[in-house]
Biopython code that builds the backbone (N, CA, C, O; Angstrom):
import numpy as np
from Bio.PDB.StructureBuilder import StructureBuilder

atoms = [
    (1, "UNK", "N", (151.415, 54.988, 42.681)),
    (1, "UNK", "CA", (152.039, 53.682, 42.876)),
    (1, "UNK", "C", (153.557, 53.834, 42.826)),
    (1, "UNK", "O", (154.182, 54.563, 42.056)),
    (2, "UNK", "N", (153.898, 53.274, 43.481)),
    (2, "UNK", "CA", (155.610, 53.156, 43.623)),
    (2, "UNK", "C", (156.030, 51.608, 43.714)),
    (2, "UNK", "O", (155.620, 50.816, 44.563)),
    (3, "UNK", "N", (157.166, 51.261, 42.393)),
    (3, "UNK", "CA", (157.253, 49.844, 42.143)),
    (3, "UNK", "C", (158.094, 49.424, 43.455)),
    (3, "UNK", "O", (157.945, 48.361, 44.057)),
    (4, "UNK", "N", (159.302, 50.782, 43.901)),
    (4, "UNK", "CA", (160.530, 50.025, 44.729)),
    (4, "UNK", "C", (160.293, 50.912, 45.858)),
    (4, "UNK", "O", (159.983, 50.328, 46.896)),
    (5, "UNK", "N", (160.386, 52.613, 45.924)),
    (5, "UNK", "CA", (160.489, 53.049, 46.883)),
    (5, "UNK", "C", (161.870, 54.095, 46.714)),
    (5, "UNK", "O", (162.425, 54.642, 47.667)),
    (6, "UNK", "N", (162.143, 54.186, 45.747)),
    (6, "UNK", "CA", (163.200, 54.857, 45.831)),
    (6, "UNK", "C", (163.888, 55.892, 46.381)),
    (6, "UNK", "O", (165.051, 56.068, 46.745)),
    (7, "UNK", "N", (162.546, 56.753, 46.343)),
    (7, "UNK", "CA", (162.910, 58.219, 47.546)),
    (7, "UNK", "C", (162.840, 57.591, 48.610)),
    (7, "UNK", "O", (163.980, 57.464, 49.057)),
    (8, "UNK", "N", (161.773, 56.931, 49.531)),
    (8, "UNK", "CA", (161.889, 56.388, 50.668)),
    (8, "UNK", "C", (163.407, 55.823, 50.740)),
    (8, "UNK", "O", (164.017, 56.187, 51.745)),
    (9, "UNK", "N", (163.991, 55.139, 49.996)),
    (9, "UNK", "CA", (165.225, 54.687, 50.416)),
    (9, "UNK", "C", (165.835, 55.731, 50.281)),
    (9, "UNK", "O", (166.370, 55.892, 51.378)),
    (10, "UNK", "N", (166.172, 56.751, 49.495)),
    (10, "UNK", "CA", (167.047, 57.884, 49.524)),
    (10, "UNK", "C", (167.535, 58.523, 50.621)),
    (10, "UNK", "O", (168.636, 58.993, 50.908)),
    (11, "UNK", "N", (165.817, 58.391, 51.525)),
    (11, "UNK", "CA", (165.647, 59.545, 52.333)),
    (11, "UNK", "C", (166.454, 58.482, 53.819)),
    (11, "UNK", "O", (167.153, 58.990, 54.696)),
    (12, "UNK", "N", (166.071, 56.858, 53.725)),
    (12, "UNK", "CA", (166.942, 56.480, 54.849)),
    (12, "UNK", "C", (168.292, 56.885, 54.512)),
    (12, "UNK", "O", (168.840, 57.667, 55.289)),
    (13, "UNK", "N", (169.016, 56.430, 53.335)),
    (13, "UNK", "CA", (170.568, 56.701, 53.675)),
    (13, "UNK", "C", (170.753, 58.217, 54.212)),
    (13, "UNK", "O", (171.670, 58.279, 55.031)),
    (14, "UNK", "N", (170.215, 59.259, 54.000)),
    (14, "UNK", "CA", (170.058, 60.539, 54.355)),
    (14, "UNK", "C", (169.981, 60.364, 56.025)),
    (14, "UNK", "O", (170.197, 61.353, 56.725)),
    (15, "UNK", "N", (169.765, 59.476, 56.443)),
    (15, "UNK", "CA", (169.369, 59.437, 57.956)),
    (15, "UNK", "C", (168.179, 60.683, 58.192)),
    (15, "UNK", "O", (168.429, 61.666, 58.890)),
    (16, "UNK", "N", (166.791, 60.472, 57.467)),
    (16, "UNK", "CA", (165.635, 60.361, 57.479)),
    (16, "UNK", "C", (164.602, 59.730, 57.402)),
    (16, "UNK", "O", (164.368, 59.275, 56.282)),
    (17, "UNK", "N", (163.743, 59.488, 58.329)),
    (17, "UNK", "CA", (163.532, 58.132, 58.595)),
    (17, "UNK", "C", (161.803, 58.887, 57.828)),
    (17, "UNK", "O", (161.071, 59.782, 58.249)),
    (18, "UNK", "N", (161.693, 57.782, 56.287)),
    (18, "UNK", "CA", (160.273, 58.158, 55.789)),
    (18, "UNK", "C", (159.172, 57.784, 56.709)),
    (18, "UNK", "O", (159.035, 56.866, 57.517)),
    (19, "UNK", "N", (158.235, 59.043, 56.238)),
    (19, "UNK", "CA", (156.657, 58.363, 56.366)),
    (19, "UNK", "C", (156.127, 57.845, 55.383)),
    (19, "UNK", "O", (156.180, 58.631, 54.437)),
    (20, "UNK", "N", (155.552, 56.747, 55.083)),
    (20, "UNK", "CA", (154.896, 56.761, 53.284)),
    (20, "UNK", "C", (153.739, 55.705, 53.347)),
    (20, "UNK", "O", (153.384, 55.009, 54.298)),
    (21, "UNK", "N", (153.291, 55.773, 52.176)),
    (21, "UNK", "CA", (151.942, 54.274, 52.573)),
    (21, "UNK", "C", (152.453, 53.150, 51.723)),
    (21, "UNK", "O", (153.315, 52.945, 50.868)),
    (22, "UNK", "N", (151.417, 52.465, 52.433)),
    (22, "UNK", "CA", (151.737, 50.613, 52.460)),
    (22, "UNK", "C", (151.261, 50.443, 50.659)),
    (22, "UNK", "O", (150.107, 50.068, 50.449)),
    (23, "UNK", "N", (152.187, 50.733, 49.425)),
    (23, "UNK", "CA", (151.983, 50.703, 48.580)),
    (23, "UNK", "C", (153.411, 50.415, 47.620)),
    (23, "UNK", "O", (154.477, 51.021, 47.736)),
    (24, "UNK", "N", (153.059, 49.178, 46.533)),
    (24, "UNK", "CA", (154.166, 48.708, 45.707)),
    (24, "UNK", "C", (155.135, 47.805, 46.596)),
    (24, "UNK", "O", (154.779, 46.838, 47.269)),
    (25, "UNK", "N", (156.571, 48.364, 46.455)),
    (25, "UNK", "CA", (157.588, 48.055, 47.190)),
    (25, "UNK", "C", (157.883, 48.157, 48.500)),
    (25, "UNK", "O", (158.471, 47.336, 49.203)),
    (26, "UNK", "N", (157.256, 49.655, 48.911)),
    (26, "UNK", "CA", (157.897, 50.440, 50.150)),
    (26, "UNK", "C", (157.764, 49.682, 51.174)),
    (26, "UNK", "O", (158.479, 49.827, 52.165)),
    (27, "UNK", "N", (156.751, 48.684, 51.079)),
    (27, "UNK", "CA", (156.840, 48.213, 52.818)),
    (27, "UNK", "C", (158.112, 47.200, 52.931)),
    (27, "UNK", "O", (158.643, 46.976, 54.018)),
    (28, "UNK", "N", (158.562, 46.599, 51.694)),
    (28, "UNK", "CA", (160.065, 46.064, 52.002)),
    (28, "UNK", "C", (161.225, 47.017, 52.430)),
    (28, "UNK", "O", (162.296, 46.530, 52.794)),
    (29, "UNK", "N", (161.059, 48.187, 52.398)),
    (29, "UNK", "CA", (162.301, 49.054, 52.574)),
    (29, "UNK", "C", (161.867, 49.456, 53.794)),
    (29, "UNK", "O", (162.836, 49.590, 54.542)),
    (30, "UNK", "N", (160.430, 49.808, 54.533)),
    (30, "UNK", "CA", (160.631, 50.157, 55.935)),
    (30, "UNK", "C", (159.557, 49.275, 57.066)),
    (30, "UNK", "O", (158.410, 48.847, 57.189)),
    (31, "UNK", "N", (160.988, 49.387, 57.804)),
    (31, "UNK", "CA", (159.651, 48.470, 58.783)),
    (31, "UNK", "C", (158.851, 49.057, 60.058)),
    (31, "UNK", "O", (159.195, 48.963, 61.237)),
    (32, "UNK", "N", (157.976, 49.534, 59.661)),
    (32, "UNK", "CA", (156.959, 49.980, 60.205)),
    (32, "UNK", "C", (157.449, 50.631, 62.013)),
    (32, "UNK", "O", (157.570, 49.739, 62.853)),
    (33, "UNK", "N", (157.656, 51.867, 62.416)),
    (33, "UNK", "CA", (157.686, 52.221, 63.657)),
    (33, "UNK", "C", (159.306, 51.844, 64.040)),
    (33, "UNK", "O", (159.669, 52.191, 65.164)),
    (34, "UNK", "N", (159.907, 51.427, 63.513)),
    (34, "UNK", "CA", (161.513, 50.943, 63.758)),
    (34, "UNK", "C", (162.137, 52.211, 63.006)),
    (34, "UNK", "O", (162.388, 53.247, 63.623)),
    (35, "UNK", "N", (162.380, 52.059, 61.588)),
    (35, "UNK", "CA", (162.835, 52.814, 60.880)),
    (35, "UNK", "C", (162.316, 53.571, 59.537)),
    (35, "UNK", "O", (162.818, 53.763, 58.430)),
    (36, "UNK", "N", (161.063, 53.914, 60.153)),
    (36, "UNK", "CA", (160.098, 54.770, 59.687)),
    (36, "UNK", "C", (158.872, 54.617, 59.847)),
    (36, "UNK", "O", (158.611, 53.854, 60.778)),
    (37, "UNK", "N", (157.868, 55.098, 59.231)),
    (37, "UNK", "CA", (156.566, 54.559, 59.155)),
    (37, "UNK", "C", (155.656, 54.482, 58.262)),
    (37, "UNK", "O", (155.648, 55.455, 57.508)),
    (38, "UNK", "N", (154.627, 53.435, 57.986)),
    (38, "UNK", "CA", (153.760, 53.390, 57.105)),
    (38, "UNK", "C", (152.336, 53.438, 57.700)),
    (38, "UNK", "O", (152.002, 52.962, 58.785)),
    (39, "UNK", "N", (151.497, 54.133, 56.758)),
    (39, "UNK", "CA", (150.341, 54.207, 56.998)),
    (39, "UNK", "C", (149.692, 53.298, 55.233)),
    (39, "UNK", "O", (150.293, 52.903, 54.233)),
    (40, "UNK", "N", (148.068, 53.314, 55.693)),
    (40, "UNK", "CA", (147.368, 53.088, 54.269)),
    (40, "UNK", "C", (146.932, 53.683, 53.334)),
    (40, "UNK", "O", (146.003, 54.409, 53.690)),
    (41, "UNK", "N", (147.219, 53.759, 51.916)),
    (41, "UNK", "CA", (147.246, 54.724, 51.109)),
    (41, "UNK", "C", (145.743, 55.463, 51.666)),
    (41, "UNK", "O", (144.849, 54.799, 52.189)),
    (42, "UNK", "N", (145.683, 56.664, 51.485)),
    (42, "UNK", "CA", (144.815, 57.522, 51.388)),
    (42, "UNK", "C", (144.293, 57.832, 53.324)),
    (42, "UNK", "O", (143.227, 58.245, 53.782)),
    (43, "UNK", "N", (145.201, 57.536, 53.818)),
    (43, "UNK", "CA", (145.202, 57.863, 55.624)),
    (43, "UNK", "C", (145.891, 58.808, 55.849)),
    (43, "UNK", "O", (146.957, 58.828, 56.465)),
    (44, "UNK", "N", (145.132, 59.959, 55.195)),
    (44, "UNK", "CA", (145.276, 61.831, 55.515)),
    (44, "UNK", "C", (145.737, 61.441, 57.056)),
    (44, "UNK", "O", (146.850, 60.920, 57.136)),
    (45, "UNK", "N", (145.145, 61.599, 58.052)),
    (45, "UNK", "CA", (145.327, 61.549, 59.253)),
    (45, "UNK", "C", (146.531, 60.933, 60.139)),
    (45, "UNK", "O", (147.314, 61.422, 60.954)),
    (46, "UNK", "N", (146.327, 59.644, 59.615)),
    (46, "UNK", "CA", (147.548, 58.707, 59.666)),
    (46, "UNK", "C", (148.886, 59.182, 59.815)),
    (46, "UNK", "O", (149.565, 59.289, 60.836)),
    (47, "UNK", "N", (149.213, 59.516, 58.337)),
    (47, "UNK", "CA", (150.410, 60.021, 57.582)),
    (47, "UNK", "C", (150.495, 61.281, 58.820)),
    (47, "UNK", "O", (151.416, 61.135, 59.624)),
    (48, "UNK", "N", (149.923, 62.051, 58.940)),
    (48, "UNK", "CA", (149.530, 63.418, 59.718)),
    (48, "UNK", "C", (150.555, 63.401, 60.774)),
    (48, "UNK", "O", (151.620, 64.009, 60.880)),
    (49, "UNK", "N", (149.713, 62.198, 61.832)),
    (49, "UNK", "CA", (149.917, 61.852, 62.998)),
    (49, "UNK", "C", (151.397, 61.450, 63.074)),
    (49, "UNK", "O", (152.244, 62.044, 63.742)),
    (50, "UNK", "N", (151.542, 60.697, 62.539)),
    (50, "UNK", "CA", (153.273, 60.105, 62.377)),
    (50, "UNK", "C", (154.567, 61.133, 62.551)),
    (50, "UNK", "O", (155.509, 61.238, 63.336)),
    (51, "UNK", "N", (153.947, 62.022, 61.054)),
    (51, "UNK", "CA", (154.765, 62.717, 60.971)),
    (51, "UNK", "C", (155.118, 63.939, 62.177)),
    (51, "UNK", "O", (156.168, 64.544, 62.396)),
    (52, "UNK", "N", (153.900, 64.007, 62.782)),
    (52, "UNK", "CA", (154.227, 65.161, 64.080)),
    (52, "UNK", "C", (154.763, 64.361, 65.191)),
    (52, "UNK", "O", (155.332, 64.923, 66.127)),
    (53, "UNK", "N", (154.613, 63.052, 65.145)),
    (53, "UNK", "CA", (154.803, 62.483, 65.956)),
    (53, "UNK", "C", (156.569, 62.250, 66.041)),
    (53, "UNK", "O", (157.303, 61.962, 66.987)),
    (54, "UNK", "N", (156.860, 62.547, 64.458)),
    (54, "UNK", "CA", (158.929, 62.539, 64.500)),
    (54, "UNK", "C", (159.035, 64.195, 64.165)),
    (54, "UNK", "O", (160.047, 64.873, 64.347)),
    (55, "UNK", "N", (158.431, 64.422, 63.916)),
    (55, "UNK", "CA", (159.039, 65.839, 64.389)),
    (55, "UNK", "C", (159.026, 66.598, 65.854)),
    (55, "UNK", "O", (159.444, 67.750, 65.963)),
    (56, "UNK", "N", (158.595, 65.974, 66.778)),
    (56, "UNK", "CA", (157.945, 66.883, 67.936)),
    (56, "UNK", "C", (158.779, 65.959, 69.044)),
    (56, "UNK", "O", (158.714, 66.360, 70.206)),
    (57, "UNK", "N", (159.472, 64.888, 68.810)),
    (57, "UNK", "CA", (160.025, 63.392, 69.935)),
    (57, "UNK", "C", (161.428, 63.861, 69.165)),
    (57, "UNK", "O", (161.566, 63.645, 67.960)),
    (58, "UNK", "N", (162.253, 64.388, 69.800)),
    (58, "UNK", "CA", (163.768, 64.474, 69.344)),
    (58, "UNK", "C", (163.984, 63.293, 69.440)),
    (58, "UNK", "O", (164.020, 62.610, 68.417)),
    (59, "UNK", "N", (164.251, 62.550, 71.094)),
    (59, "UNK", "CA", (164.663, 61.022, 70.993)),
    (59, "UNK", "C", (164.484, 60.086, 69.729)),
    (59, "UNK", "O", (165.347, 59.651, 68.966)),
    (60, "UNK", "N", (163.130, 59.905, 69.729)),
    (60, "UNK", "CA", (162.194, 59.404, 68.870)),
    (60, "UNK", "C", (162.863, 59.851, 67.183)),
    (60, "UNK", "O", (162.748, 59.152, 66.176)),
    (61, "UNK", "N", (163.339, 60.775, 67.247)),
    (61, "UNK", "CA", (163.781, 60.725, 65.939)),
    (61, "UNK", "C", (165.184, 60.552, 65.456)),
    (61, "UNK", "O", (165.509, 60.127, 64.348)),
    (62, "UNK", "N", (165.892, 60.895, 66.320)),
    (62, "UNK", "CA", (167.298, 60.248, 66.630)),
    (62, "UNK", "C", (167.485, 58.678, 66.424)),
    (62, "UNK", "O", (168.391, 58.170, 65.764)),
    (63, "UNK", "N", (166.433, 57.966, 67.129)),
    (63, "UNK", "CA", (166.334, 56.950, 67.035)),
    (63, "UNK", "C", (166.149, 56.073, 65.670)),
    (63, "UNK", "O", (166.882, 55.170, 65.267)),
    (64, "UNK", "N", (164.970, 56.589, 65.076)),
    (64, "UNK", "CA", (164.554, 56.075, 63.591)),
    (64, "UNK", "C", (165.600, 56.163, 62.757)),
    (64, "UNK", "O", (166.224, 55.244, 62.227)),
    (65, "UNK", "N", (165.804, 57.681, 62.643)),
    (65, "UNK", "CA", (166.857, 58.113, 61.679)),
    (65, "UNK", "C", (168.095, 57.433, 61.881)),
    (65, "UNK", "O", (168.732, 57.209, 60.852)),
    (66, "UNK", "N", (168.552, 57.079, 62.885)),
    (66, "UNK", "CA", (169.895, 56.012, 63.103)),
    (66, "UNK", "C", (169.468, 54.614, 62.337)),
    (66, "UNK", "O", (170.385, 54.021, 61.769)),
    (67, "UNK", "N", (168.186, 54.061, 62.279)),
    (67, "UNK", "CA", (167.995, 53.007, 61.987)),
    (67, "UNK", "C", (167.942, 52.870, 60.843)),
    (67, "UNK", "O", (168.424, 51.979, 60.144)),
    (68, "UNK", "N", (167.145, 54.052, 60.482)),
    (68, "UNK", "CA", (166.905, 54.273, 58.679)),
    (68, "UNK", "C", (168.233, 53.972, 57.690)),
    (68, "UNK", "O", (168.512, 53.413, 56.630)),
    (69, "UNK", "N", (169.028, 54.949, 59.087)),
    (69, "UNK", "CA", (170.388, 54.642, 57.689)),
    (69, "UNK", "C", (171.156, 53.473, 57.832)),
    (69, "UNK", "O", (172.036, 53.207, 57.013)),
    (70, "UNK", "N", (170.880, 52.671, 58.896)),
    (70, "UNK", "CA", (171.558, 51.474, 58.993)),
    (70, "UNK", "C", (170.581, 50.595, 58.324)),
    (70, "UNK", "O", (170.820, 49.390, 58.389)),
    (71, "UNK", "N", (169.576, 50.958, 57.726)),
    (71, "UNK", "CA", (168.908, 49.575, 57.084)),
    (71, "UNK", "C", (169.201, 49.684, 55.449)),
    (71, "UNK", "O", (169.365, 48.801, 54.607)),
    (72, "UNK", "N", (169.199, 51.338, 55.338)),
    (72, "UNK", "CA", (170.051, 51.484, 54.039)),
    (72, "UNK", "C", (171.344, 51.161, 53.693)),
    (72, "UNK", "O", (171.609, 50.962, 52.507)),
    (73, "UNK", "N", (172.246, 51.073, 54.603)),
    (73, "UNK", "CA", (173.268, 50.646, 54.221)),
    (73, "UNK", "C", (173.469, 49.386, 54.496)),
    (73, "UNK", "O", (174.315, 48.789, 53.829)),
    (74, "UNK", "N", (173.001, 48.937, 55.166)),
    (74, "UNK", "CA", (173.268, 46.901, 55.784)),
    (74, "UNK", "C", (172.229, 46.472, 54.790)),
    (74, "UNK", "O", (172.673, 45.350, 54.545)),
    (75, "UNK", "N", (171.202, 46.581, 54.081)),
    (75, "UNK", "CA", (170.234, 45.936, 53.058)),
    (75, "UNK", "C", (170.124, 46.345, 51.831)),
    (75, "UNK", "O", (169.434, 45.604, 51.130)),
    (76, "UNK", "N", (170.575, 47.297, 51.303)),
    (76, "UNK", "CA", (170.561, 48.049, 50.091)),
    (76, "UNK", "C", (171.533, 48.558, 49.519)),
    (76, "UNK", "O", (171.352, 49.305, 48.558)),
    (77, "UNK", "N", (173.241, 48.158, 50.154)),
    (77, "UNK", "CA", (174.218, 49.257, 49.790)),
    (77, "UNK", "C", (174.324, 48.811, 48.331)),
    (77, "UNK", "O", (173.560, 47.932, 47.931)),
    (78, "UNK", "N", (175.119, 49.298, 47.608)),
    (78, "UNK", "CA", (175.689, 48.887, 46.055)),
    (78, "UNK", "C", (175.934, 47.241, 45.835)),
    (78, "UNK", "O", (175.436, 46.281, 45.246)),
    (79, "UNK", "N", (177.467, 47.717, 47.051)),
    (79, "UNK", "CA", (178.177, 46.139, 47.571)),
    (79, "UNK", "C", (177.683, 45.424, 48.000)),
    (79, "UNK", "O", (178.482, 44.767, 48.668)),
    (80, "UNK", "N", (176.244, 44.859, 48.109)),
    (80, "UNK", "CA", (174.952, 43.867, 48.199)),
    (80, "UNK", "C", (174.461, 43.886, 47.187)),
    (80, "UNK", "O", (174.528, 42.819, 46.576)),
    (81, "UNK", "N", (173.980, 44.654, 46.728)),
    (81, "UNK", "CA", (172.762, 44.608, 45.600)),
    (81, "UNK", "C", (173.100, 44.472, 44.486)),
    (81, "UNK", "O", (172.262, 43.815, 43.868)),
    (82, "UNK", "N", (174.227, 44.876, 43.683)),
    (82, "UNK", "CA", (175.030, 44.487, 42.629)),
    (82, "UNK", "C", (175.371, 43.158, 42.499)),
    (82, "UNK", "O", (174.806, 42.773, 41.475)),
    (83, "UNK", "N", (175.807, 42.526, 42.842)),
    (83, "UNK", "CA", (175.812, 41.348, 43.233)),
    (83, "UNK", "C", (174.755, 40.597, 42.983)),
    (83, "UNK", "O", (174.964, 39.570, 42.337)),
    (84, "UNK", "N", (173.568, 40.855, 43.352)),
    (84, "UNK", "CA", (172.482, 40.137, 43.414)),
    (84, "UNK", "C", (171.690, 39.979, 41.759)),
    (84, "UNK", "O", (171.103, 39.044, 41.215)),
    (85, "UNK", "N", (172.001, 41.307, 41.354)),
    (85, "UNK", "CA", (172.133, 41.305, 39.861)),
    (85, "UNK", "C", (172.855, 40.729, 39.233)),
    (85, "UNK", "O", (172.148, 39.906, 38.650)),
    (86, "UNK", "N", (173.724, 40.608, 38.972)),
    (86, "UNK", "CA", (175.082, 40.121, 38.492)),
    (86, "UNK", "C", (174.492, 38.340, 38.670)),
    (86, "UNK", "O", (174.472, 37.671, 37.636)),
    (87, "UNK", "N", (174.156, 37.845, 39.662)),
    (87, "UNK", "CA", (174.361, 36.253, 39.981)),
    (87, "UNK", "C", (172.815, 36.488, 38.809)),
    (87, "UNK", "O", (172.874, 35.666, 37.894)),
    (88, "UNK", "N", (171.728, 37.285, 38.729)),
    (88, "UNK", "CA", (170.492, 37.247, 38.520)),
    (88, "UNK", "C", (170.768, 36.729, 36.975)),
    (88, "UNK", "O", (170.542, 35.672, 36.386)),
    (89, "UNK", "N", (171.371, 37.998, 36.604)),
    (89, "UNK", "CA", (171.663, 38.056, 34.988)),
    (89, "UNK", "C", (172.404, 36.777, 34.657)),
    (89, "UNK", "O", (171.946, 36.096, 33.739)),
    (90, "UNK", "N", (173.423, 36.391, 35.251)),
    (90, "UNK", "CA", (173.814, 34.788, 34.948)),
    (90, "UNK", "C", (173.463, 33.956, 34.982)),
    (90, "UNK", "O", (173.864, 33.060, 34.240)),
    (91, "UNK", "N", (172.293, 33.758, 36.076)),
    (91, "UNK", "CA", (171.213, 32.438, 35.185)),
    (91, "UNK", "C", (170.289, 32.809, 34.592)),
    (91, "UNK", "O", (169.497, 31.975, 34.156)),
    (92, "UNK", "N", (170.144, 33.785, 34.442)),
    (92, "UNK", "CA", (169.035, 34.179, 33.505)),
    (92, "UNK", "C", (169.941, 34.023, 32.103)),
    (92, "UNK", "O", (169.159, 34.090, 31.155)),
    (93, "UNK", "N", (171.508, 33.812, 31.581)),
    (93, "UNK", "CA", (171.776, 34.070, 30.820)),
    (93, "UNK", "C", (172.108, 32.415, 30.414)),
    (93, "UNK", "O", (172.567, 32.131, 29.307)),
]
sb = StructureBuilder()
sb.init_structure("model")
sb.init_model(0)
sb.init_chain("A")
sb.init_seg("    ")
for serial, (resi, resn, name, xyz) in enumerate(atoms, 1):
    if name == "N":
        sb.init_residue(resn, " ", resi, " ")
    sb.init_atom(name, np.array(xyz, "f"), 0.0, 1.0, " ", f" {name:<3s}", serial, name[0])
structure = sb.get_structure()
């Protein structure tokens, strides 16, 4: 189980676009065939397929990986998300 996704996000700012399954958080961090992909936990095959499928499509991976890191940085940078804490903790306080 994964609560947020954290390597998956790691791996977009990296401009690597994850494979991972539809579990916890992760499907908020990628959206499916855009800027990465998800399969369902325990889809040996799935996961399989994907992944040969960005390794073997240069385009195809050029593509993701551009997206990956633009979704990491336009939805997740510090200078967003800090913030979002910050307002959180003040009404919570």
């Amino acid at each position: 189980m994964e609560s947020f996704g954290l390597a998956a996000l790691e791996a977009m700012a990296c401009g690597v676009p994850p494979v991972a399954t539809r579990v916890g958080g992760v499907p908020e961090l990628i959206t499916d065939g855009e800027d990465g992909y998800l399969a369902q936990a325990g889809d040996i095959e799935g996961l399989a397929e994907r992944t040969l499928r960005l390794v073997t499509d240069d385009a195809l991976h050029s593509r993701m990986a551009a997206k990956a890191r633009h979704t990491a940085v336009t939805r997740f940078s510090t200078e967003k998300i800090i913030p979002q804490y910050e307002a959180y903790y003040e009404r919570v306080l």
